[in-house]
C-alpha positions in Angstrom: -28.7 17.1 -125.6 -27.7 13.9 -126.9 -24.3 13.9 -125.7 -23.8 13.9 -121.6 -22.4 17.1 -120.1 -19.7 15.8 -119.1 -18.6 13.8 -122.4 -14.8 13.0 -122.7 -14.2 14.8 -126.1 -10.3 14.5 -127.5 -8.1 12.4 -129.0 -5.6 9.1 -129.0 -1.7 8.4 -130.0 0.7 5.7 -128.8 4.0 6.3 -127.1 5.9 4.3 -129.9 4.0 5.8 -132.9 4.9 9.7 -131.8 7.6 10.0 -128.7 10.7 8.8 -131.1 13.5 9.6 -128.7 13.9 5.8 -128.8 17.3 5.9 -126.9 17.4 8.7 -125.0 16.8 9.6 -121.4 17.8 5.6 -120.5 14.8 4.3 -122.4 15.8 0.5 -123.5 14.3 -1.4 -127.1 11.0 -2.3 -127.3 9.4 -4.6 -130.0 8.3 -1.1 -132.1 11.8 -0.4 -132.5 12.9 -3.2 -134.2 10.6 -2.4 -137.1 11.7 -1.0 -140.3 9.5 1.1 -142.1 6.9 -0.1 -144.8 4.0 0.8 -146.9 0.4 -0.3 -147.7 1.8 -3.0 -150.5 5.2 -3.6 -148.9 5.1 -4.7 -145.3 7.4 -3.7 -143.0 10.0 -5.9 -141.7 11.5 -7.3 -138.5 14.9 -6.9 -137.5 16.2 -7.9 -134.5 19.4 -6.8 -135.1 19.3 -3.2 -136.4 20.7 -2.8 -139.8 22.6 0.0 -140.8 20.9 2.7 -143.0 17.5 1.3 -142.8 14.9 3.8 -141.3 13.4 2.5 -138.7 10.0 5.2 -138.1 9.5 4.6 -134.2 13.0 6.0 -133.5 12.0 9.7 -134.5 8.6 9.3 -135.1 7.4 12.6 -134.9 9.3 13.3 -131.9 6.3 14.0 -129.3 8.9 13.6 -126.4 10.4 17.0 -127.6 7.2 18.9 -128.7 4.8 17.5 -126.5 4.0 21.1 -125.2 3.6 22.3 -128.4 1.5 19.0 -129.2 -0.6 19.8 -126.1 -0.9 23.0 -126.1 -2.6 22.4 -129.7 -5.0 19.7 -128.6 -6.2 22.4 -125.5 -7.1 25.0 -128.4 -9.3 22.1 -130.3 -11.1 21.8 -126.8 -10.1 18.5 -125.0 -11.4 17.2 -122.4 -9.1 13.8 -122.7 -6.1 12.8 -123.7 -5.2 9.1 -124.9 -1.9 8.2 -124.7 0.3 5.7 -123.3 3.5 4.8 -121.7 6.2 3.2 -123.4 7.3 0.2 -120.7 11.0 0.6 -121.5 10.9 4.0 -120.3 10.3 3.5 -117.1 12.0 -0.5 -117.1 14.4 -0.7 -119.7 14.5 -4.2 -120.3 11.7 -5.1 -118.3 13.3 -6.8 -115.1 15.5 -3.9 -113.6 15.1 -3.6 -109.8 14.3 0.2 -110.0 12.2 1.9 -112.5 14.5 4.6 -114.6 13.4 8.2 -113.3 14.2 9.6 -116.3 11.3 8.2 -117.9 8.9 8.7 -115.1 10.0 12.3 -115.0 8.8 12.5 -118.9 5.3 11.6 -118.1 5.4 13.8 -115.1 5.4 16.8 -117.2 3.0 15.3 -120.1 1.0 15.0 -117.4 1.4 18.1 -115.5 0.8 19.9 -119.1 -2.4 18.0 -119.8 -3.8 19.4 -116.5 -2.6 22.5 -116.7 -5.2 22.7 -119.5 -7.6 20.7 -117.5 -7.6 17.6 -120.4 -7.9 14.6 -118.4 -5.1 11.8 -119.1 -6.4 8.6 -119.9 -3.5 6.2 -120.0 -2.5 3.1 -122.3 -0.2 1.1 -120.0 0.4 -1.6 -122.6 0.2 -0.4 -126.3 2.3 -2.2 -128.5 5.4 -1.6 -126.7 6.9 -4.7 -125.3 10.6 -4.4 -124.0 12.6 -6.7 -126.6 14.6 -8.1 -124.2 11.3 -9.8 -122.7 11.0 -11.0 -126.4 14.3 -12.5 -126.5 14.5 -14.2 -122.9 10.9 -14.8 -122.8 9.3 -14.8 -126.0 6.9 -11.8 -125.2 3.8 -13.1 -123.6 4.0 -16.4 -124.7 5.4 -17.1 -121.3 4.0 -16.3 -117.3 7.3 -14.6 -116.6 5.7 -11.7 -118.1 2.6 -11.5 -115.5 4.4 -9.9 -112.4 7.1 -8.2 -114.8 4.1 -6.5 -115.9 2.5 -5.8 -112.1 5.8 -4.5 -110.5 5.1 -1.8 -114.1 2.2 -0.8 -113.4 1.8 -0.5 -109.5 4.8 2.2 -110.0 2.8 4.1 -112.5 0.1 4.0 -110.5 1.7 5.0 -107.3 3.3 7.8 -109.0 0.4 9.5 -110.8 -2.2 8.8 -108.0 -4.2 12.0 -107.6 -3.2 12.5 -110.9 -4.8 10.4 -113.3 -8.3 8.6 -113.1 -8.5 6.7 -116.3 -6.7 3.7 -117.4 -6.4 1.3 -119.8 -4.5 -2.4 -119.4 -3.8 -3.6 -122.9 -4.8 -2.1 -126.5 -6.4 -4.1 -128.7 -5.7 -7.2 -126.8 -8.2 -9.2 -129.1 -5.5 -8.2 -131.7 -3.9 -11.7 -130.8 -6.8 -13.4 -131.7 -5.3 -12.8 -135.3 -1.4 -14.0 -136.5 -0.3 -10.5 -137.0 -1.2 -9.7 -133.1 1.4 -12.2 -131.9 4.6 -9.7 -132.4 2.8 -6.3 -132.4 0.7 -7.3 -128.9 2.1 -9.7 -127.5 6.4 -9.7 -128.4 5.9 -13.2 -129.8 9.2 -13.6 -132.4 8.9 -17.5 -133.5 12.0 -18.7 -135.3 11.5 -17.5 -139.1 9.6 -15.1 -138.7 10.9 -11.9 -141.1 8.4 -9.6 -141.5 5.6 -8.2 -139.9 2.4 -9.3 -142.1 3.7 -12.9 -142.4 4.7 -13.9 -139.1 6.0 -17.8 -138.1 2.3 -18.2 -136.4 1.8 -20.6 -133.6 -1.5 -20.1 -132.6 -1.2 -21.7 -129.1 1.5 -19.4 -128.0 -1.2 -16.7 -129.1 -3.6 -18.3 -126.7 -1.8 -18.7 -124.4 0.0 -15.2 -124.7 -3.7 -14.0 -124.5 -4.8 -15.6 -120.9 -1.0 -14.1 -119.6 -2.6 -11.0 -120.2 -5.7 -11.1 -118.8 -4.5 -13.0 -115.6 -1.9 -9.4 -115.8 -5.0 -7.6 -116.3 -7.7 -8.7 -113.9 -4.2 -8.2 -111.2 -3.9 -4.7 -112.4 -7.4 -3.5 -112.1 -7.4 -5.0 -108.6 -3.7 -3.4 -107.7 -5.1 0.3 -109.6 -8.1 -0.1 -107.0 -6.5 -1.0 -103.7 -3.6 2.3 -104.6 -6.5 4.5 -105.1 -10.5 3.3 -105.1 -11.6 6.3 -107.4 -9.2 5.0 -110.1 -11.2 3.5 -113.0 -9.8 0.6 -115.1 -11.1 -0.7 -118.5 -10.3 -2.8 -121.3 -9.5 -2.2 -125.3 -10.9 -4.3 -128.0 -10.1 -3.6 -132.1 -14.0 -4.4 -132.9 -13.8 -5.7 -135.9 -17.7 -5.3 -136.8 -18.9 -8.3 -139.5 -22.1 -9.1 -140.7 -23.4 -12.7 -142.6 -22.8 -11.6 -146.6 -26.2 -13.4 -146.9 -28.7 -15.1 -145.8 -27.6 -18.5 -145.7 -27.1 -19.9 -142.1 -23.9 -21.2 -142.9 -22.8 -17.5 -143.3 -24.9 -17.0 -140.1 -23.4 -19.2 -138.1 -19.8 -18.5 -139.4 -20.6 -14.9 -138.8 -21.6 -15.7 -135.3 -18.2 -17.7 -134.9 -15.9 -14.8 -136.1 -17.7 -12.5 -133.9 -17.5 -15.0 -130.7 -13.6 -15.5 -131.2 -12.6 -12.2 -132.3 -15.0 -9.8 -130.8 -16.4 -11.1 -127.6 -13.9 -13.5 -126.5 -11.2 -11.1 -124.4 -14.4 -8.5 -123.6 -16.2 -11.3 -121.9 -13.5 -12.2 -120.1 -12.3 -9.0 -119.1 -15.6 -7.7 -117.7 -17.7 -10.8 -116.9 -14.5 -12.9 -115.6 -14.3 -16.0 -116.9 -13.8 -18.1 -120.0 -17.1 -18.2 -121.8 -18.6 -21.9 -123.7 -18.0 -21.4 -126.7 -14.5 -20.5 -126.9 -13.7 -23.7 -124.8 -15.0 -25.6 -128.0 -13.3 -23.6 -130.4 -9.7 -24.4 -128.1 -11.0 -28.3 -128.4 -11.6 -28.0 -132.3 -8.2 -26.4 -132.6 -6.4 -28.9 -130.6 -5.1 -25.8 -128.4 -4.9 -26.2 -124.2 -4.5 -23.3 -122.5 -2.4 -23.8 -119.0 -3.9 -22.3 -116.1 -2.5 -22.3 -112.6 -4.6 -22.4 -109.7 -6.1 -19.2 -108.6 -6.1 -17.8 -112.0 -9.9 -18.3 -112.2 -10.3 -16.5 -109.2 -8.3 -13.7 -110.6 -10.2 -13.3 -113.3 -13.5 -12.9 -111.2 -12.0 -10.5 -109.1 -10.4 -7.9 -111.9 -13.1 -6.8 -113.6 -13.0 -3.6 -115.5 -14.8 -0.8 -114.9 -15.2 0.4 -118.4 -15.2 -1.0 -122.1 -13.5 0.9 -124.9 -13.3 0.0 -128.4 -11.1 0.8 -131.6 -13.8 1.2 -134.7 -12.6 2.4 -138.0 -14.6 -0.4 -140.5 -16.6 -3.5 -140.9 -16.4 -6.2 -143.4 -18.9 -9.8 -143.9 -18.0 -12.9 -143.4 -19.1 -16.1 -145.7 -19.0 -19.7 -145.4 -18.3 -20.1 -149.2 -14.3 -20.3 -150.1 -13.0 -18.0 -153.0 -15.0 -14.8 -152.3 -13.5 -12.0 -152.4 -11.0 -10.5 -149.7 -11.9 -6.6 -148.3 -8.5 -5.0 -149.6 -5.9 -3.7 -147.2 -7.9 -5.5 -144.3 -6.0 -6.5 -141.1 -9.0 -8.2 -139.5 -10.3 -10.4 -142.1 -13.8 -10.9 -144.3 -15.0 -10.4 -147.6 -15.8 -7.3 -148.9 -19.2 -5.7 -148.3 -20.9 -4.5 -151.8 -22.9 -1.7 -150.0 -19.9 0.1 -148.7 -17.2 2.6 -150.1 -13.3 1.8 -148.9 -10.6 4.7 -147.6 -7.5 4.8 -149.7 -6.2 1.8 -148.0 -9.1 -0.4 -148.8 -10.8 -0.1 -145.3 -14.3 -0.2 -145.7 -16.4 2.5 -144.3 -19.8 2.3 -142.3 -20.5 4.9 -139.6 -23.6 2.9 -139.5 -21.5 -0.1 -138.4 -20.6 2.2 -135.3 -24.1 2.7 -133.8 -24.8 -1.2 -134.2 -21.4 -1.9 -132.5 -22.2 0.0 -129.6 -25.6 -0.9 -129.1 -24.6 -4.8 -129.4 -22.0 -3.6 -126.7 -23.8 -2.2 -123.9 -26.5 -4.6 -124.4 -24.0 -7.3 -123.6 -22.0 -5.6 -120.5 -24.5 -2.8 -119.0 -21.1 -1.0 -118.5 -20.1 2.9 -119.6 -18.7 2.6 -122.7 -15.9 4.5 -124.7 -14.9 4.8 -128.4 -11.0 5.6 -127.9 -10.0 4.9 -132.0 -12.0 5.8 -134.7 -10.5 7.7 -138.0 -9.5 7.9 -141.6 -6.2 7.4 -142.6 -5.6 9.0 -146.2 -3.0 10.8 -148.4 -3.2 14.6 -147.1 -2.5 16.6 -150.5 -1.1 20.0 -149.2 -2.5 23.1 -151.4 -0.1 25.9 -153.4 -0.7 28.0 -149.7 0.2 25.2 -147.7 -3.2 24.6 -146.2 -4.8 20.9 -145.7 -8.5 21.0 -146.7 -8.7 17.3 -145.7 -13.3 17.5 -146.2 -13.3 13.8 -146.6 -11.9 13.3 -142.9 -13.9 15.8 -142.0 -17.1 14.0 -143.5 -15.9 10.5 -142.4 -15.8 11.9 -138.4 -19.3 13.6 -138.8 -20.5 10.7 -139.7 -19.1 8.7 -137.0 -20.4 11.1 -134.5 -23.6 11.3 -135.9 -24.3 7.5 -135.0 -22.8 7.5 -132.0 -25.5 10.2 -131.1 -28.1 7.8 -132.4 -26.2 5.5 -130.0 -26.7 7.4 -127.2 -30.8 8.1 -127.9 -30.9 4.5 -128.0 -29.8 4.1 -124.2 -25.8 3.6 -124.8 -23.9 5.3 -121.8 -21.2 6.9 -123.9 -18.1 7.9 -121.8 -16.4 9.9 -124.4 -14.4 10.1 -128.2 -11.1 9.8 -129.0 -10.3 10.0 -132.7 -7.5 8.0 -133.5 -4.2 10.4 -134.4 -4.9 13.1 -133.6 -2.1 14.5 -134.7 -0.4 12.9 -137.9 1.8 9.5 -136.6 3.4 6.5 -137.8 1.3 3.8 -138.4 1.3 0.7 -136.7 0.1 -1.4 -139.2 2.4 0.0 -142.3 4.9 1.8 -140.2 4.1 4.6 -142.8 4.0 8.5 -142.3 1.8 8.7 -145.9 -1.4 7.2 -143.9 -2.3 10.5 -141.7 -5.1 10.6 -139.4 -4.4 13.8 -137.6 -6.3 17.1 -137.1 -2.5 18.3 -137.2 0.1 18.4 -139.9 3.6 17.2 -139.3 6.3 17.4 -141.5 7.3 14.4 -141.7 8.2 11.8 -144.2 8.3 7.9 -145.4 12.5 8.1 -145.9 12.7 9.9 -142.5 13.1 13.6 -144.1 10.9 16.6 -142.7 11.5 19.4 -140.2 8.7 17.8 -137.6 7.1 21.5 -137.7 3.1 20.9 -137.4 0.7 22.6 -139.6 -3.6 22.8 -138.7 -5.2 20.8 -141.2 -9.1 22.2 -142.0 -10.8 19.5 -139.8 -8.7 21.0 -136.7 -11.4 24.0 -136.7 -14.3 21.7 -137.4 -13.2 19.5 -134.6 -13.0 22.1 -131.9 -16.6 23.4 -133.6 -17.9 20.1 -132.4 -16.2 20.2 -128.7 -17.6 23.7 -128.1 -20.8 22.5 -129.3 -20.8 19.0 -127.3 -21.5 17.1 -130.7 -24.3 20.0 -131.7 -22.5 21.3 -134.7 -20.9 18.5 -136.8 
């Protein structure tokens, strides 16, 4: 069989795209929470005050810290073997410098936890997933500044003290190539330079980016060295968004831009992250930007000594990239490129190529040789429901099969494949959009863009097709 015996089928959600309870329990503000809603042509803005009568979506959400049973107990009857999901840092430190972590919040994930394995689904934990505490935004500026490092370090080493025995997989930061990109600086990294308004046009100071970006990996490489001292059979691994681009021709100038984009945006923070140290070419592309990134001593040893066990990836599209000005933008596209005439586009203009997938992960393992995870992959799309009430959502269904499908090739051609984890599993808010209308999920919730909806949850068609494919290990798709 294609797929190992022990594959990590399941799925993925973010504390501040489905917990809500954004106050309660002693839980401070984090960055999510100062976002108002927004849609696919209107972009959602960002408030640091909190104005009254706007709907902000990560304050509900749909309320996963009151129905995660319910939640859970739905993902064990699709078959998981895994559950993504990650802790909101101003659950456990408010602000981010208290002395003692808030118990409340630790006793939360002690029973999303203790529910996971009561259903033996193994919890593989985010510790950094968009969610910085706003107060490190407003003192600090996010990650912009060092401060954040130990901040960071005192986090995690609680968390994993606390779950030890408990947990086994963990990731440091989501996406943290997403701050390779303007947008990435607020939703990764709590950067909020002066005039900035709203989330898709952020004030952009790409050095603060940068620098934001070797904070975290110095925070990192010190947390997969901390999770391995606590408990040796912990494994640590990185995120990447893979934003997959191919030369729109033949030309070497689209080669060789091609080859840049990739460098910069998709190997940059992997090579980092698992080889340990800043590779050539992204030294030239600091010089060429007149950028300096500030490095204390020791960093560079730091680096070399927190590699990560694992690499995981978000894939959800691909676009091309071309050295010739004018050409026309891939719509609805957070990562860039021109579009790609071969390819169909999801109702949000996000080109699709399951055959992007299988290419992604080969070019993957060939570089790193390490076990390798796909923890986002999915189609977000309007779900219509029928006159019964039913979902019959066959074109998520037929966008997932195909994904799986070249991950299988994938694994014939030699990738060690850890596991799946389609992206929302259950409906959420998005965190591009801050929309409900974009719904991944095998699972319904009633839940809407003006904050309306009961939160009651609904099996969509693809929740029977998924489980067919857990029971099967990847057989029947």
């Amino acid at each position: 069989m294609p797929f190992k015996k022990d594959f990590l089928w399941g799925g993925a959600v973010a504390a501040n795209q489905c917990e809500g309870a954004w106050n309660v329990d002693g839980k401070g503000i984090s960055c999510a929470d100062i976002c108002t809603g927004g849609t696919h042509t209107r972009p959602k803005r960002i408030t640091p005050v909190l104005e009254e009568g706007t709907f902000y979506p990560s304050h509900e959400a749909i309320d996963f810290y009151h129905h995660y049973k319910e939640d859970i107990a739905l993902f064990a009857e699709m078959g998981f073997k895994v559950f993504r999901f990650s802790v909101n840092w101003t659950r456990i430190f408010p602000t981010g410098e208290e002395k003692e972590p808030n118990e409340k919040g630790l006793e939360f994930y002690d029973r999303v936890i203790d529910e996971c394995r009561k259903y033996q689904i193994e919890p593989l934990i985010t510790l950094s997933h968009y969610e910085v505490p706003f107060a490190l935004t407003q003192k600090y500026n996010g990650w912009a500044s060092r401060e954040l490092i130990d901040l960071f370090i005192r986090y995690c080493e609680v968390l994993f003290r606390r779950y030890k025995e408990k947990v086994k997989y963990w990731l440091t930061f989501n996406e943290i190539n997403s701050a390779t990109g303007k947008f990435g600086g607020f939703l990764s990294q709590g950067i909020l330079n002066e005039g900035t308004k709203d989330f898709m046009h952020q004030v952009d100071i790409p050095q603060l980016r940068f620098q934001g970006l070797h904070h975290q990996f110095v925070a990192s490489a010190k947390a997969v060295k901390l999770a391995h001292e606590i408990d040796p059979e912990y494994r640590v691994g990185c995120m990447q968004l893979f934003a997959t681009m191919y030369p729109l021709t033949c030309n070497p100038k689209d080669v060789l831009a091609c080859q840049e984009f990739n460098q910069v945006k998709n190997w940059f923070c992997g090579d980092i992250q698992v080889r340990g140290r800043y590779p050539g070419y992204i030294l030239r592309y600091f010089k060429e930007q007149g950028m300096k990134i500030e490095m204390q001593e020791g960093d560079a040893e730091t680096l070399r000594e927190g590699c990560v066990d694992f690499y995981t990836i978000s894939y959800y599209m691909s676009g091309c990239i071309s050295a010739e000005p004018g050409k026309k933008a891939a719509e609805g596209n957070l990562i860039g490129g021109v579009e790609n005439p071969y390819l169909k586009s999801s109702d949000w203009g996000w080109q699709i190529d399951p055959e992007g997938l299988r290419y992604t992960l080969n070019e993957i393992y060939d570089r790193y040789q390490i076990p390798v995870m796909v923890v986002e992959n999915g189609l977000g799309a309007f779900d219509k429901k029928e006159e019964d009430g039913s979902i019959q959502d066959d074109y998520r269904i037929d966008y997932l099969r195909r994904h799986i499908e070249e991950m299988r090739e994938a694994v014939e051609d030699g990738v060690d494949l850890m596991g799946y984890t389609p992206w929302g599993c259950i409906d959420l808010v998005s965190a591009s959009t801050g929309e409900m209308a974009k719904r991944y999920g095998f699972i319904y919730v009633e839940k809407y863009d003006d904050g309306t909806g009961d939160l009651s949850r609904r099996k969509k068609k693809s929740f029977d097709w998924y489980k067919k494919v857990i029971e099967s290990n990847g057989e029947i798709l």
